[in-house]
C-alpha positions, 0 to 999 in steps of 0.5 A, spaced: 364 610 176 364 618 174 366 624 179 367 631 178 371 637 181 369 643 183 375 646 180 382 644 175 385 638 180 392 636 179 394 632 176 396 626 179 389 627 181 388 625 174 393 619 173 390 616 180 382 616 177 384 614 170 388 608 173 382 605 176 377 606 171 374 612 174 372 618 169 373 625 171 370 631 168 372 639 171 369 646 171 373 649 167 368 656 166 372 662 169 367 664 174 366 659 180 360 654 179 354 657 182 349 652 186 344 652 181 349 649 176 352 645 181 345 642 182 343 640 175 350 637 174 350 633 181 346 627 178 351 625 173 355 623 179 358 618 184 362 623 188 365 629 188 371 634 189 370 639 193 375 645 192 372 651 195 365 650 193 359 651 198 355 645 200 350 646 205 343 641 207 340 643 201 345 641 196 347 636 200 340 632 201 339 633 193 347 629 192 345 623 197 340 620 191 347 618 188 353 621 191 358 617 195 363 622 198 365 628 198 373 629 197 376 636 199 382 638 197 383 642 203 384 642 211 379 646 213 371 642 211 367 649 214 364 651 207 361 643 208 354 642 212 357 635 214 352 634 220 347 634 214 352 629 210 353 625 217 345 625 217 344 623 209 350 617 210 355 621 205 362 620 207 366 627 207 374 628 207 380 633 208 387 633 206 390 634 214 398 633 215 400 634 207 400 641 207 403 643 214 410 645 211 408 649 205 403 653 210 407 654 216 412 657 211 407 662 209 405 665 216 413 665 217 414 669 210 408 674 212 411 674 219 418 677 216 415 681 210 410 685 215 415 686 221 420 690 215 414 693 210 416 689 205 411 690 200 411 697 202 418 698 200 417 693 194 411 698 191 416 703 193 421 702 188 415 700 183 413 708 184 422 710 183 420 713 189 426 709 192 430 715 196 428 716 203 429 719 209 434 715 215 428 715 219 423 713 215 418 707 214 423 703 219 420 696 221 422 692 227 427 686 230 424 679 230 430 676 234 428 675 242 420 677 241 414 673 243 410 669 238 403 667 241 400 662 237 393 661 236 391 654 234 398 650 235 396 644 231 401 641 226 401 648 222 402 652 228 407 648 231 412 648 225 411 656 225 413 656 232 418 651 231 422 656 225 421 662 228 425 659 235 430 656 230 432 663 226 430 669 231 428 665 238 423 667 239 418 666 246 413 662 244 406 662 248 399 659 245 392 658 245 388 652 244 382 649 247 387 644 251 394 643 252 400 641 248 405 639 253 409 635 247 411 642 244 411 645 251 418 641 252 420 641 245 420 649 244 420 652 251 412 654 249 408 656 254 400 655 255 396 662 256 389 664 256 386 668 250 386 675 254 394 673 256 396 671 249 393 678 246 397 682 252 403 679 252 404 677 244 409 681 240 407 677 233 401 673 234 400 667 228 393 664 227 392 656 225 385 655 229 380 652 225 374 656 223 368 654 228 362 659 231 366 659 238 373 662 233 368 666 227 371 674 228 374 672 236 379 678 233 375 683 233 376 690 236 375 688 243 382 683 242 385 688 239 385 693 244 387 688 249 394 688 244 401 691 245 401 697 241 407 694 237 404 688 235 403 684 229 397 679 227 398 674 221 392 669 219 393 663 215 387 659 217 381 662 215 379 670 213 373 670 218 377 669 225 379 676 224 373 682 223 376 686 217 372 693 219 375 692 225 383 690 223 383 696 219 381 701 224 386 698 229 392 699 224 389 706 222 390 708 228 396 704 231 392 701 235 396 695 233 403 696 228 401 691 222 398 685 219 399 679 214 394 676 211 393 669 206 386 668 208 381 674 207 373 675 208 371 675 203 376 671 197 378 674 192 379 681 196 376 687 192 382 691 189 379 696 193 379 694 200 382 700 203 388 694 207 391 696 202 393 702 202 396 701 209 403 701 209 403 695 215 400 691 211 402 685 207 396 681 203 397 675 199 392 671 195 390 664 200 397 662 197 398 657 203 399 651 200 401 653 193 407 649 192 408 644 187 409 638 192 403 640 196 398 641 191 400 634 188 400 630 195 393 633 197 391 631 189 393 624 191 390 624 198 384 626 196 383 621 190 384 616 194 379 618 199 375 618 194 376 611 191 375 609 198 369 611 199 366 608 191 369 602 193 364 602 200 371 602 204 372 607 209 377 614 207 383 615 210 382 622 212 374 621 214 371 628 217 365 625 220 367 618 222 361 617 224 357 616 218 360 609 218 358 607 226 352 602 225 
């Protein structure tokens, strides 16, 4: 059996492969591999580690001369037409529940370095422009505010869980069906799309990226927000329409933003977002540990080795590609 990465995996990835008799081979060119490489590696294969790398029909109807799975090493599976998967008998999987923590600490970081300016008074002292005036570039007190949470899933949840811990804060939410578990747990309260807009001081993104979430902040929600609010996004860059994001911290429509995802990724150096002062950018650095690369590399092996062995994934995406 021989599989292929998309891009570098960990390294217990690795081990686990070489453990089973399986041979591995990576892309290690400094650009990401296009479709037309992809195409012309794909019948070497049996399966393949998905990391960020596009697979739509066609790809994927040629892949189902030969390749048994598709393994991300990612919670989020939108970059893959998984109907067509489904409809081409390829089984596909995600990396869920492993990267929650490391996740959620990232939003929560976002979260503390937005409502300070941080990054702001970082490029500052950078710039020896270290003195100020007393009432200058002030940021704002997170203790007793409300945080709404859009997507309250295992990540949403965990952000909500310390924000209440350090600074209890409020804590509504949006999601497509109630959560009353969290309800009880955090004193959270359920409210509609227009409600959370309205009455959210922080508003943290976890909600996957779906045609009915695609580019929902746009400038008609951030005109619904509190004038002193602050969006943070680490789920997927294209829930926030951008163009508009900027106008509304342009002209303090809204008071800040904190991104780990962008539309698109990489973000151009150029992108005027960061040149605001109420903005802090980090590079998809959500599940960036040691301990989380490593488990999602473990899990998305053995989904993989599942699925060559005829057996079905631990995290299957499109279950029912295994119903008769």
């Amino acid at each position: 059996m021989k599989v292929f990465a998309t891009r570098k995996v960990p390294k217990i990835t690795r081990e686990l492969l070489e453990q089973n008799q399986i041979e591995l081979d990576e892309w290690h060119e400094n650009h990401s591999i296009t479709k037309h490489e992809l195409m012309e590696l794909i019948p070497g294969y049996d399966g393949i580690f998905v990391m960020s790398t596009q697979f739509d029909r066609e790809i994927i109807e040629f892949s189902s001369k030969n390749i048994k799975a598709l393994s991300l090493l990612s919670v989020g599976f939108e970059n893959v037409d998984v109907k067509a998967a489904t409809e081409f008998g390829i089984p596909v999987s995600n990396t869920p529940d492993v990267l929650s923590e490391s996740t959620a600490d990232i939003a929560f970081l976002l979260m503390q370095n937005v409502a300070r300016k941080a990054f702001f008074n970082y490029k500052r002292v950078l710039d020896g422009n270290w003195k100020r005036e007393f009432n200058d570039h002030l940021g704002f007190d997170l203790s007793g505010k409300t945080l709404g949470v859009f997507g309250l899933g295992r990540i949403g949840f965990v952000t909500a869980k310390r924000s209440k811990a350090a600074f209890d804060m409020n804590i509504i939410y949006h999601n497509r069906s109630r959560n009353e578990e969290v309800e009880n747990e955090l004193n959270a309260k359920y409210v509609s799309f227009d409600e959370l807009l309205a009455q959210s001081d922080v508003i943290s993104i976890h909600s996957a990226l779906t045609p009915e979430t695609e580019m929902i902040f746009n400038k008609d929600a951030f005109q619904k927000m509190k004038n002193s609010a602050v969006i943070i996004n680490t789920s997927r860059g294209k829930v926030i329409d951008e163009k508009a994001l900027y106008e509304a911290l342009k002209s303090g429509k809204i008071w800040g933003a904190g991104l780990d995802v962008t539309d698109p990724e990489p973000m151009s150096a150029d992108n005027p977002l960061l040149a605001l002062e109420n903005v802090a950018v980090l590079p998809h650095i959500g599940s960036a540990t040691k301990e989380t690369r490593t488990a999602m590399g473990k899990l998305a092996v053995e989904n993989m080795i599942l699925a060559l062995n005829g057996k079905r994934m631990k995290t299957p995406v499109n279950p029912e590609v295994y119903e008769d």
